[in-house]
Backbone as numpy.savetxt, mean C-alpha at the origin, in Angstrom:
# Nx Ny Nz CAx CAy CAz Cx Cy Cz
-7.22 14.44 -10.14 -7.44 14.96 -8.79 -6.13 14.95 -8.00
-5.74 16.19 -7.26 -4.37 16.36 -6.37 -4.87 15.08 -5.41
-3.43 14.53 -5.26 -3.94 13.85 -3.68 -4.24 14.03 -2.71
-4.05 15.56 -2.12 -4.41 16.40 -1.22 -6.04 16.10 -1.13
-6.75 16.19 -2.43 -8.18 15.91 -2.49 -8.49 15.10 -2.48
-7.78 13.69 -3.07 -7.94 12.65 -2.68 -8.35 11.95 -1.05
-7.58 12.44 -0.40 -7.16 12.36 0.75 -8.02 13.32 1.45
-8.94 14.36 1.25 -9.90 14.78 2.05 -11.21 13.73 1.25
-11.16 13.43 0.67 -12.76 12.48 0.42 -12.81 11.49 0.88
-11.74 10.78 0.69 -11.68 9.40 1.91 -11.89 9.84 3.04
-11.14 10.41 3.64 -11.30 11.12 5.09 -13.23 11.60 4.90
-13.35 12.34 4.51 -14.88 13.04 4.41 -15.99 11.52 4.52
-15.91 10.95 3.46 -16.76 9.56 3.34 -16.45 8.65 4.75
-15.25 8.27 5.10 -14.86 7.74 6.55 -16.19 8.32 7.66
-15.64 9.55 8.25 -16.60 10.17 8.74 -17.97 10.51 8.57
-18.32 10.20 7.75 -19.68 10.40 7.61 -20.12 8.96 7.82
-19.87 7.97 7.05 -19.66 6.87 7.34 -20.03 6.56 9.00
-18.95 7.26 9.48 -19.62 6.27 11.09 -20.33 7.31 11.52
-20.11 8.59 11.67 -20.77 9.99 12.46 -22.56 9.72 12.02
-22.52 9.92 10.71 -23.38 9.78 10.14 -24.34 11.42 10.80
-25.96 11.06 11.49 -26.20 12.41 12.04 -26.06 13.08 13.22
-24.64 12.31 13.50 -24.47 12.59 14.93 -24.04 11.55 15.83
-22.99 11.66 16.48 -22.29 10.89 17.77 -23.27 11.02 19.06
-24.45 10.22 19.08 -25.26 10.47 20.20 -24.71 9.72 21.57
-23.93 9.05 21.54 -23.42 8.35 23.09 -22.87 9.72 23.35
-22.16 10.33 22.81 -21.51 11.67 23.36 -22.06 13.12 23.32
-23.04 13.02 22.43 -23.94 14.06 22.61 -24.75 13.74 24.41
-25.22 13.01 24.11 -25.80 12.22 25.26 -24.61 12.33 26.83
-23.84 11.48 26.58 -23.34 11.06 28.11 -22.13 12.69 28.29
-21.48 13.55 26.95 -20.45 14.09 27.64 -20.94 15.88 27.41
-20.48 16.23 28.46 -20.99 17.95 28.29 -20.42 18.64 27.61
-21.36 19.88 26.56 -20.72 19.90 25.62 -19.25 20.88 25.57
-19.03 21.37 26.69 -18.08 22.24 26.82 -16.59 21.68 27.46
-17.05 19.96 27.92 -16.31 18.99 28.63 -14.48 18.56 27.44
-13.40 19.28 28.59 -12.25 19.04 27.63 -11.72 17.79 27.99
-10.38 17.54 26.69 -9.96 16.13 27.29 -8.61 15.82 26.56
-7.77 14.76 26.83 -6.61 14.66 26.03 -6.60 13.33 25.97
-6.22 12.95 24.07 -6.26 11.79 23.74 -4.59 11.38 23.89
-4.11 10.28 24.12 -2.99 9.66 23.57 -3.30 8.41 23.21
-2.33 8.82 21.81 -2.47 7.49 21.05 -1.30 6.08 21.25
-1.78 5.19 22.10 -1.14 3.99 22.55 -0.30 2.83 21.34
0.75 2.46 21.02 0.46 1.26 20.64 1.00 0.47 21.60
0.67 -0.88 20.81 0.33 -2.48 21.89 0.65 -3.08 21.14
1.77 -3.08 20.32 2.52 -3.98 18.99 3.95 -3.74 18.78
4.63 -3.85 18.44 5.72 -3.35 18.11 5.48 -3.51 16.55
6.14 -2.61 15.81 6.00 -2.15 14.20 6.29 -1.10 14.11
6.01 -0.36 12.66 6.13 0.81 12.20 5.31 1.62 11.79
5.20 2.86 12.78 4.10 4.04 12.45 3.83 4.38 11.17
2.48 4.40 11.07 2.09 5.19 9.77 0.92 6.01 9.72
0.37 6.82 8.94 -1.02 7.35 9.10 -1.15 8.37 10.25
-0.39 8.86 10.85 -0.48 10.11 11.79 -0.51 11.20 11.27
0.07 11.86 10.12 -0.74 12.82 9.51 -2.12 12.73 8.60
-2.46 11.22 8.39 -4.10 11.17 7.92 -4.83 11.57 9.27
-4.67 10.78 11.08 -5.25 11.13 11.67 -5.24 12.03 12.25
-4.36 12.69 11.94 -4.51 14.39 12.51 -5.52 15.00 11.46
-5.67 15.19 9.70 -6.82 15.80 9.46 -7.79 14.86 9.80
-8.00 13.84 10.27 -9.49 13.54 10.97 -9.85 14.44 11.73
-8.84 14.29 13.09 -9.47 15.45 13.96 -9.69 16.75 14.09
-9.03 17.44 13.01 -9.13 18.20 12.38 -10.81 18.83 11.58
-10.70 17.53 10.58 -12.00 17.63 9.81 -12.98 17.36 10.86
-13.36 17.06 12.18 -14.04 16.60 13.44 -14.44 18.25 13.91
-13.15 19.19 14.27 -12.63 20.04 15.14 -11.86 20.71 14.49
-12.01 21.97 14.35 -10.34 22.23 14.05 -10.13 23.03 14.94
-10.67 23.42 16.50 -9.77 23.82 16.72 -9.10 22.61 18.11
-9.28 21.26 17.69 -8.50 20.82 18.75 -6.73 20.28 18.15
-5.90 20.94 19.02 -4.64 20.58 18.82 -3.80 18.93 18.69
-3.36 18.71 17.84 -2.88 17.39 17.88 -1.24 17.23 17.54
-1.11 16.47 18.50 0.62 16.39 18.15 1.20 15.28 17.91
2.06 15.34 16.89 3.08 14.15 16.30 4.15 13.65 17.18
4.05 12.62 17.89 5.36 12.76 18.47 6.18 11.53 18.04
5.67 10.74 17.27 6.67 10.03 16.49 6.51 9.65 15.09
6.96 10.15 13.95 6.97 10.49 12.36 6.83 9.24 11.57
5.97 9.31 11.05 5.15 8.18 9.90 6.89 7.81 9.64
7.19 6.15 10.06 8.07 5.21 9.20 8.99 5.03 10.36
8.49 5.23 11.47 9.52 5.03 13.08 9.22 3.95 12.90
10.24 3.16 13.45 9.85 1.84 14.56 9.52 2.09 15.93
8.23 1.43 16.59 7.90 1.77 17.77 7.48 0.62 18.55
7.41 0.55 20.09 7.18 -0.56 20.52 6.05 -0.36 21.26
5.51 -1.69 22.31 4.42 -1.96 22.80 4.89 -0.68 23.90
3.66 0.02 24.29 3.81 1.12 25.26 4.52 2.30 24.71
4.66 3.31 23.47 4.87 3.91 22.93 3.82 5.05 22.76
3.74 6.07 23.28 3.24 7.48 22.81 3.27 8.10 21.42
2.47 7.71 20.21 3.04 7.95 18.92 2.40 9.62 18.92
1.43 9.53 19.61 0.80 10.85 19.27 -0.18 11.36 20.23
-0.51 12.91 20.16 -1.44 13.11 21.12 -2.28 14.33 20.55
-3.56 14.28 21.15 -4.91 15.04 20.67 -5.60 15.48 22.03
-5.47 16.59 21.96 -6.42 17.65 23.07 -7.51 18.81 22.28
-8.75 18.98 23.39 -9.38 19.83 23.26 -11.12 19.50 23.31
-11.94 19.89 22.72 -12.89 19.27 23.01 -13.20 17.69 23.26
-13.94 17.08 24.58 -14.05 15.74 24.48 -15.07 15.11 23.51
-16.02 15.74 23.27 -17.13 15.10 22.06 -16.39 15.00 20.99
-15.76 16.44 20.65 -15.13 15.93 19.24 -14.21 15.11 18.75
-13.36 15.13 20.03 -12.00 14.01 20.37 -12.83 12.08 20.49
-13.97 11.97 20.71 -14.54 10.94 20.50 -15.37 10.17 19.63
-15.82 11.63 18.81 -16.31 11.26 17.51 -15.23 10.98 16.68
-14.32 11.22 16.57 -13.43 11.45 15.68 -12.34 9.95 15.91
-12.53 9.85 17.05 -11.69 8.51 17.16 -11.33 6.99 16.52
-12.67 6.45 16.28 -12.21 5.04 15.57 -11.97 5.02 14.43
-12.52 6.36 13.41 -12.15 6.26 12.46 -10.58 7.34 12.47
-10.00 8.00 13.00 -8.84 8.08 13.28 -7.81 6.52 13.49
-8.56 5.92 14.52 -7.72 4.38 14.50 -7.51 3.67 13.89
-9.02 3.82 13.23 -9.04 2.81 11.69 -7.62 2.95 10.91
-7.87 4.04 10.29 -6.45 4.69 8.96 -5.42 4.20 9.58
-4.74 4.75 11.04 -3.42 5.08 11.72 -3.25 2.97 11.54
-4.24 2.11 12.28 -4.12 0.86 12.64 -3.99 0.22 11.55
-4.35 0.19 10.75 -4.51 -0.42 8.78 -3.08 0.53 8.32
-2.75 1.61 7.81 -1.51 2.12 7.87 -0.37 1.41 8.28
-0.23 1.16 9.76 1.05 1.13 10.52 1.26 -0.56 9.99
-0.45 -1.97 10.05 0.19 -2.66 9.72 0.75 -2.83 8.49
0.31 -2.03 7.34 0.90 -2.37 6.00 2.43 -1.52 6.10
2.60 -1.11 6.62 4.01 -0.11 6.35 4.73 -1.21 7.78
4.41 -1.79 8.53 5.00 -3.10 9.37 5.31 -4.31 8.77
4.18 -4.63 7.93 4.58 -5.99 7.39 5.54 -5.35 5.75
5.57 -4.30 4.97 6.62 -3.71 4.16 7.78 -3.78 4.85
8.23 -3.05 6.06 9.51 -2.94 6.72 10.45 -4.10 6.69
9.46 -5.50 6.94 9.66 -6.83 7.46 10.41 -7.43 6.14
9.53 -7.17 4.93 9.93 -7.86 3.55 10.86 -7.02 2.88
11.31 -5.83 3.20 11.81 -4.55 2.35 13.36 -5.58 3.56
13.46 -5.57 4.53 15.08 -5.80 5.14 15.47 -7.37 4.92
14.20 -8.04 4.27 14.76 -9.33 4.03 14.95 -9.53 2.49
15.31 -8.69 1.77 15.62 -8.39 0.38 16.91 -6.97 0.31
17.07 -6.92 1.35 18.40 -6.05 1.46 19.68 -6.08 0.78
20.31 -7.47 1.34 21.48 -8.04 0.17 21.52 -7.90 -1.15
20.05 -7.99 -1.68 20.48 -8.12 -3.33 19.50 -6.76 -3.96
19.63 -6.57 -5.00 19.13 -5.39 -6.01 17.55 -5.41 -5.94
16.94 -6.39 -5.24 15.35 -6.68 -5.58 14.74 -5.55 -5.09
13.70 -4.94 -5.34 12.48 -4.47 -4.80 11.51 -5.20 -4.48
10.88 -4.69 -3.40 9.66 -5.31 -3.11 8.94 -3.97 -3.59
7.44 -5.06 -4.68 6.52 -3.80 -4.62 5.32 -4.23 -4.49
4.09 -3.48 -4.30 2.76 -4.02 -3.84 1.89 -3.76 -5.30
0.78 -4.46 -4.82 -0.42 -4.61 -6.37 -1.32 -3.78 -5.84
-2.43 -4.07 -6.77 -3.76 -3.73 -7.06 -4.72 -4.62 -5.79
-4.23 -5.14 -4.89 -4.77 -5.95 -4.15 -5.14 -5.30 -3.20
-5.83 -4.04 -3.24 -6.17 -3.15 -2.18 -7.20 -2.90 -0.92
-7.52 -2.61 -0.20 -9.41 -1.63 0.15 -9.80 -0.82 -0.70
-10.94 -1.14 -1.13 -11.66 -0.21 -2.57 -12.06 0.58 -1.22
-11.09 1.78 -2.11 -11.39 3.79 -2.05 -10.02 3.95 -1.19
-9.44 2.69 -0.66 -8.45 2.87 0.32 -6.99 3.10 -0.32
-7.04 2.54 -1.76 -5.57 2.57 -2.33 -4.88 3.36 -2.31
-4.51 4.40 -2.36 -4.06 6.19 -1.78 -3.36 5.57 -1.04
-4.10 5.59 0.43 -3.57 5.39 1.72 -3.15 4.50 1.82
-3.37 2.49 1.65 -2.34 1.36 1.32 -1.32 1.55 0.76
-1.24 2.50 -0.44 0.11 2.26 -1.51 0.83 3.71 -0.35
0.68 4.43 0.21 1.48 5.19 0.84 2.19 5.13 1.80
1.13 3.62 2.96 1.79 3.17 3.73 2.83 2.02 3.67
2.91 1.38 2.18 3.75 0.95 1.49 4.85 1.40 1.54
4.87 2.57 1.19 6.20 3.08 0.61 6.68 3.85 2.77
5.68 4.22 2.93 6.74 4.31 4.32 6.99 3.54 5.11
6.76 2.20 4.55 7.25 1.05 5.25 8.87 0.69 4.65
8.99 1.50 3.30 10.10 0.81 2.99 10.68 0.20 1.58
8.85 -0.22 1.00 8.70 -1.21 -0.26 8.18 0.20 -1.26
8.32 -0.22 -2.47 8.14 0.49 -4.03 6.50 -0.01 -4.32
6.09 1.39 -4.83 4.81 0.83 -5.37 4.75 0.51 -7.11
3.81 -0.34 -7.22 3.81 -0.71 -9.01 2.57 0.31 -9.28
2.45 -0.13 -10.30 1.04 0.42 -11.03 0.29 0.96 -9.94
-0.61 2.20 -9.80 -1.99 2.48 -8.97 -3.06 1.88 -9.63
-3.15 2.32 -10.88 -4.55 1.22 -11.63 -4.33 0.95 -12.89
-5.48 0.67 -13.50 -5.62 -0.27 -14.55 -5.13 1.21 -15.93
-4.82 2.36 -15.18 -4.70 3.45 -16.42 -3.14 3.67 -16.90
-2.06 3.47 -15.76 -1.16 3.92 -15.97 -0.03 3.58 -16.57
-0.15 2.18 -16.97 0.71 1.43 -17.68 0.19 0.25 -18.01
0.46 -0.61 -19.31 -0.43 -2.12 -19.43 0.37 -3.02 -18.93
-0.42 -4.22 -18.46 -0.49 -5.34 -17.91 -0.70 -6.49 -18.67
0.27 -7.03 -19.36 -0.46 -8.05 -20.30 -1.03 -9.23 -18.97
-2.22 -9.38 -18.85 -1.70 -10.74 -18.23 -2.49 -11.86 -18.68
-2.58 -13.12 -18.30 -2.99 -14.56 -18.81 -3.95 -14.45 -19.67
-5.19 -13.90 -19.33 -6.58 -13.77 -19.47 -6.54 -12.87 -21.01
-5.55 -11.97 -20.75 -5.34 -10.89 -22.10 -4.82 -11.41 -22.94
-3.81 -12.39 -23.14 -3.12 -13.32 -23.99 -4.06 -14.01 -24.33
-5.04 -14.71 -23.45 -5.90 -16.02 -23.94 -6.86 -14.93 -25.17
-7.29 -14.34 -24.86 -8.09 -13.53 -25.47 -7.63 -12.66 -26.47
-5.96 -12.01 -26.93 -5.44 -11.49 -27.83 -5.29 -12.79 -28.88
-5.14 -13.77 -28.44 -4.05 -14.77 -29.70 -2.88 -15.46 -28.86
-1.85 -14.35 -28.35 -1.07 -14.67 -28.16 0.09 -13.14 -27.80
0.97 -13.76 -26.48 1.83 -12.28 -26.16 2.14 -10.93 -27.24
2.59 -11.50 -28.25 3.16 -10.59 -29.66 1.71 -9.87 -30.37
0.62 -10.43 -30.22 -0.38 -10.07 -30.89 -0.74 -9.47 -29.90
-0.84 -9.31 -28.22 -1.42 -8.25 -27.40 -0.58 -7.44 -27.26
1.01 -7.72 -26.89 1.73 -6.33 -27.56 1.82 -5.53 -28.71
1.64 -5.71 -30.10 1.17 -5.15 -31.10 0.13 -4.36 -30.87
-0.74 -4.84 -30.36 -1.98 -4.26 -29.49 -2.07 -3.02 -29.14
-1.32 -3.07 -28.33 -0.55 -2.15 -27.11 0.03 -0.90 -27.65
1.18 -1.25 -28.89 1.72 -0.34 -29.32 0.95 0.64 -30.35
-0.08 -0.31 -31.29 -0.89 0.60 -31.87 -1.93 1.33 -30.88
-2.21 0.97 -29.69 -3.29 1.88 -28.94 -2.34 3.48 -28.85
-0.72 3.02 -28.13 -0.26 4.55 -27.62 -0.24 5.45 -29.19
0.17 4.57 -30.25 0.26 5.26 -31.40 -0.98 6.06 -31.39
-2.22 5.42 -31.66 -3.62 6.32 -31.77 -4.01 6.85 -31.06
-3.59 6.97 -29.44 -3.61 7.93 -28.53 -2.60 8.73 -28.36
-0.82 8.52 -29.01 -0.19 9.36 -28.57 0.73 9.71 -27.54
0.60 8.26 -27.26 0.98 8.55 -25.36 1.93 7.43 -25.48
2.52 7.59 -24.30 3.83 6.33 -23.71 3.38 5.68 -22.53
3.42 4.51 -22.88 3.15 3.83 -21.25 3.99 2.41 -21.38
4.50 1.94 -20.06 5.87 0.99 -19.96 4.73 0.04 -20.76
5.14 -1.37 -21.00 4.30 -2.76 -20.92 4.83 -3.23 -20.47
4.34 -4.07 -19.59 5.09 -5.26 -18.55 3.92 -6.56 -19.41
4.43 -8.03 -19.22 4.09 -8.82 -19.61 4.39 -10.25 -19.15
2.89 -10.82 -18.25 2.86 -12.14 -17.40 3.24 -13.30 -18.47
4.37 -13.91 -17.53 4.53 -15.24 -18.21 4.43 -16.68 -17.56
4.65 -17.62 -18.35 4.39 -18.62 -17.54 4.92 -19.71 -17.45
6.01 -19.73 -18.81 7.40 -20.48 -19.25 8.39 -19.56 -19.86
9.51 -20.53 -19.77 10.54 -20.19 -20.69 10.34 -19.75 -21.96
9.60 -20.54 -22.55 9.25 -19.88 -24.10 8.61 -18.73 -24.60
7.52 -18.17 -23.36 6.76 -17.25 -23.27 7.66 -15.75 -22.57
8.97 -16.51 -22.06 9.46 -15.20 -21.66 10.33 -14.90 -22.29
10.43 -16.04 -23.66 11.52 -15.82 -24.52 10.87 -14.63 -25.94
8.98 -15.11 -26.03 8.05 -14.43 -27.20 8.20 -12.70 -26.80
8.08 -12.54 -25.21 8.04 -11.13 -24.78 9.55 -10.35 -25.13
10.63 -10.94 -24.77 12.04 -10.89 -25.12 11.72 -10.05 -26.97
11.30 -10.98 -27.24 11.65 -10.64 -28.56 10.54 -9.58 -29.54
9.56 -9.58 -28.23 8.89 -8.14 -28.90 9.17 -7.12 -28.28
9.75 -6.99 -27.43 10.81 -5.87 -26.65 9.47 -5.39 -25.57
9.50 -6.33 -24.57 8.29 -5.58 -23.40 9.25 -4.98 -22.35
8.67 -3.81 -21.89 9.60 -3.28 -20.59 9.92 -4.04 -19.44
8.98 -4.95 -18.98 8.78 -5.60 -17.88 8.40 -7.01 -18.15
9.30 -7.98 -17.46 8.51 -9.58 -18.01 8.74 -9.99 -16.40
6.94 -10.39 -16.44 6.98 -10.92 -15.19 7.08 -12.53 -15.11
7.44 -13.05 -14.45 7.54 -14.49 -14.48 6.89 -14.71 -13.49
5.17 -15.45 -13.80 4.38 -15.80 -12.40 4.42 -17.36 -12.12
4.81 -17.67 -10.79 4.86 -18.59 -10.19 6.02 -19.47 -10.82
7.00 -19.04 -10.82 8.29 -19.84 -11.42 8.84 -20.59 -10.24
9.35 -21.47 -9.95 10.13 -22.60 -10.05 11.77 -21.61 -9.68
12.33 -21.69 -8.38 13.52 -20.96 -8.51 14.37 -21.20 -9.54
14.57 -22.51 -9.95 15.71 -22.73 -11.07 15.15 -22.35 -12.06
13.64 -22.28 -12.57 13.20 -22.05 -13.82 13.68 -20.30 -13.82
13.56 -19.49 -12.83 13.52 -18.32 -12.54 14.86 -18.27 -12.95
15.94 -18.72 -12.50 17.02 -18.55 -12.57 17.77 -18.29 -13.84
17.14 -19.39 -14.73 17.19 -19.41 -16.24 16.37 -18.04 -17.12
15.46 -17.89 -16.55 14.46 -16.87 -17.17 15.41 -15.73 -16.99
15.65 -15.46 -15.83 16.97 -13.97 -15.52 18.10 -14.26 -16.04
18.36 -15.61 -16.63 19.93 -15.74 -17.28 19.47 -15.34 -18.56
18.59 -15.85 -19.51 18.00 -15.64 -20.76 17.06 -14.19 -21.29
16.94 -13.32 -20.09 16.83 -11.73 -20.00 17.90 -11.24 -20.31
18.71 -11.30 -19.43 20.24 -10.77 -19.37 20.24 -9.36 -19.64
19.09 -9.02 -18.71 19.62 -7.41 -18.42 18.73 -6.57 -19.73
17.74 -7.81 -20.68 17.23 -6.60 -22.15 16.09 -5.99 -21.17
15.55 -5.77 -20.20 14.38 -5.69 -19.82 14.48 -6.07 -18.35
13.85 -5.16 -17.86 13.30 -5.64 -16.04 12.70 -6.37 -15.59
12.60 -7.42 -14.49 12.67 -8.67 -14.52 11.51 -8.68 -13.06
9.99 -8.83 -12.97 9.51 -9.22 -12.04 8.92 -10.59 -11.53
9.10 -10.74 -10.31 8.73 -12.12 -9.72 7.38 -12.30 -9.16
6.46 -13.19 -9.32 5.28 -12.90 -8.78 4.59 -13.92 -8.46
3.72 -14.30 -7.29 3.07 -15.48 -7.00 3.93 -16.29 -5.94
3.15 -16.57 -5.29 3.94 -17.44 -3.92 4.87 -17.15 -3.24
4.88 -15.63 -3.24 5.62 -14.84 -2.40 5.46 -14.37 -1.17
6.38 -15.14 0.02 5.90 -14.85 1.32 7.22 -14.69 2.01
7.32 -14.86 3.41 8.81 -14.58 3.94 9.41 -15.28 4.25
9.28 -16.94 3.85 9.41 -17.64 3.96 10.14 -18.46 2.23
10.10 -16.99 1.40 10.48 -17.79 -0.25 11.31 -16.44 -0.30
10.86 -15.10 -0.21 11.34 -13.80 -0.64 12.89 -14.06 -0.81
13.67 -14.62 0.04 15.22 -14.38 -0.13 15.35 -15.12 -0.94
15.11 -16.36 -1.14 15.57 -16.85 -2.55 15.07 -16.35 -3.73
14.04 -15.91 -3.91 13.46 -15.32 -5.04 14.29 -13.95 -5.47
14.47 -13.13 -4.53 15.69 -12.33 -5.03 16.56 -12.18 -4.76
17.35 -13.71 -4.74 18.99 -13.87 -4.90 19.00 -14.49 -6.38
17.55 -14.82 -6.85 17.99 -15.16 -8.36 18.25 -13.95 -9.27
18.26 -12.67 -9.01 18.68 -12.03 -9.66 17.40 -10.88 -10.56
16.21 -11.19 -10.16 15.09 -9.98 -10.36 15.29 -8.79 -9.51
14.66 -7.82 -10.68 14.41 -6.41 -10.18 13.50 -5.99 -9.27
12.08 -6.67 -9.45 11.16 -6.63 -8.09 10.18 -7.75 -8.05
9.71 -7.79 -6.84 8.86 -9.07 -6.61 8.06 -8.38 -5.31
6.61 -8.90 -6.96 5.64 -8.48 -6.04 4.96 -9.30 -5.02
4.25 -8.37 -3.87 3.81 -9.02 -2.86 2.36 -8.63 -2.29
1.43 -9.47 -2.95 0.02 -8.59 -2.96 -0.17 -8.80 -1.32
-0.14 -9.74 -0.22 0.06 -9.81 0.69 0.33 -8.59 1.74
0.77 -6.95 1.13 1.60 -6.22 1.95 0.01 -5.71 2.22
-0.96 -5.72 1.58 -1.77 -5.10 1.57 -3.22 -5.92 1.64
-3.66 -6.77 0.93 -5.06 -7.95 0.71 -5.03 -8.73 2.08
-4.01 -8.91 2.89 -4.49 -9.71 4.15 -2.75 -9.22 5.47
-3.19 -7.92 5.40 -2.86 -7.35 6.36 -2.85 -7.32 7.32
-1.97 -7.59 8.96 -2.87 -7.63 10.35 -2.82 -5.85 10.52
-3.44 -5.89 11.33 -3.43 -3.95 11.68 -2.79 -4.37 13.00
-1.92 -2.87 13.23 -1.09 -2.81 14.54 -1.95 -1.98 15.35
-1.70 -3.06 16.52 -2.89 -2.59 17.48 -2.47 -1.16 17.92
-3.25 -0.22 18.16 -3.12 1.12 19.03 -4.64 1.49 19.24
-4.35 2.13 20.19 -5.69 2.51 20.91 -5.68 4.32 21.44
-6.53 4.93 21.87 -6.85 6.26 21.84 -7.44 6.33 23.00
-6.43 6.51 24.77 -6.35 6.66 25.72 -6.69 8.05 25.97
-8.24 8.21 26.97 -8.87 9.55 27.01 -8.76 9.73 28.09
-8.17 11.34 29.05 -8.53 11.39 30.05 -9.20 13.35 30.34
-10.27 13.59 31.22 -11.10 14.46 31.03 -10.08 15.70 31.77
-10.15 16.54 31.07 -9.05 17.92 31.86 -9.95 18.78 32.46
């Protein structure tokens, strides 16, 4: 599926979701021919995101009410900021609203708290990238506001590349026997896909080393253990950091010398940046 379509079914399910058979406070209290102009407030300082999702809201609401961008998914903006504005019908400009806020407010904070971890990994070669730690149906829109925050996305799902991790080892044998695994599946399907592979010592990142995995993640290392693990890589393979990663560890974790370190955090316990959808009747 294009993401274009992606991105109208979320949107479609959203709205129906709250509309459901009808916005009756506004059927009810506003006339139906009654115009109006929204501006969209924030009350945070962070970084915009999701203003072209909430423009096809109002859109998919209305199309013919006009909406304007006035500051571009990945600005920095502050408390009292005009990011955007929506005129034209008032019913439809009100149905259309919280779930417009929803996306834009969930958006701006994940591409806010990315901005935050993407400039405190600046100095060195690291990436920050985000997981699978999403809103089920929401991942599209999390992993997008990711990246216009700043940070790299990993994997979208469980299809696009393998994951050895703990649970798959306990259950293969052992790393070399789930990579073997691995390689006879693309053989009988045909296909290429990276392997990355969770570790959990030195020795285990020495077994992946030597069955040649694309990616060795080292979860919950020990900076000096880390340190050793990236000295004993030495560049055969890309090097991720994972577990107990906050902004308060990130700079040391990649001054030891990894390629990215993930941060399920950008996304699983997110604050949303406040903005609000200031109506007045024309």
């Amino acid at each position: 599926m294009k993401q274009s379509e992606q991105i109208k079914k979320i949107i479609d399910l959203a709205l129906r979701e709250d509309i459901g058979k009808g916005d009756i406070t506004s059927l009810a209290v506003i006339e139906s021919k009654q115009k109006a102009v929204g501006k969209f407030l924030v009350k945070d300082n962070g970084v915009i995101a999701g203003l072209s999702i909430a423009k096809q809201v109002m859109k998919s609401v209305d199309k013919k009410l006009k909406f304007k961008i006035i500051f571009s998914d990945g600005s920095e903006v502050k408390s009292g900021d005009v990011v955007a504005e929506v005129s034209g019908n008032a019913r439809s400009i009100l149905s259309a609203e919280r779930t417009a806020l929803n996306f834009i407010q969930r958006m701006s904070g994940i591409a806010t708290a990315a901005s935050i971890y993407a400039k405190a990994v600046l100095h060195t070669k690291a990436k920050v990238i985000d997981t699978r730690k999403t809103a089920p149906g929401l991942r599209l829109l999390d992993k997008m506001a990711v990246k216009i925050g700043g940070c790299d996305n990993h994997r979208y799902g469980l299809y696009d590349m393998f994951l050895i991790k703990d649970n798959h080892i306990e259950v293969a044998g052992s790393i070399t026997k789930a990579i073997d695994a691995c390689r006879k599946f693309m053989r009988k399907k045909k296909k290429k896909y990276l392997i990355e592979v969770e570790t959990k010592n030195l020795a285990e990142v020495q077994e992946a080393l030597n069955c040649k995995a694309d990616i060795i993640m080292l979860d919950n290392f020990e900076i000096e253990e880390m340190k050793k693990a990236v000295q004993l890589i030495n560049g055969a393979c890309k090097v991720e950091a994972s577990g107990g990663v906050n902004l308060s560890t990130i700079k040391a974790i990649a001054e030891t010398g990894v390629d990215y370190i993930s941060v399920g955090g950008l996304t699983h316990s997110v604050k949303a940046l406040d903005i609000s959808l200031e109506i007045m009747p024309l």
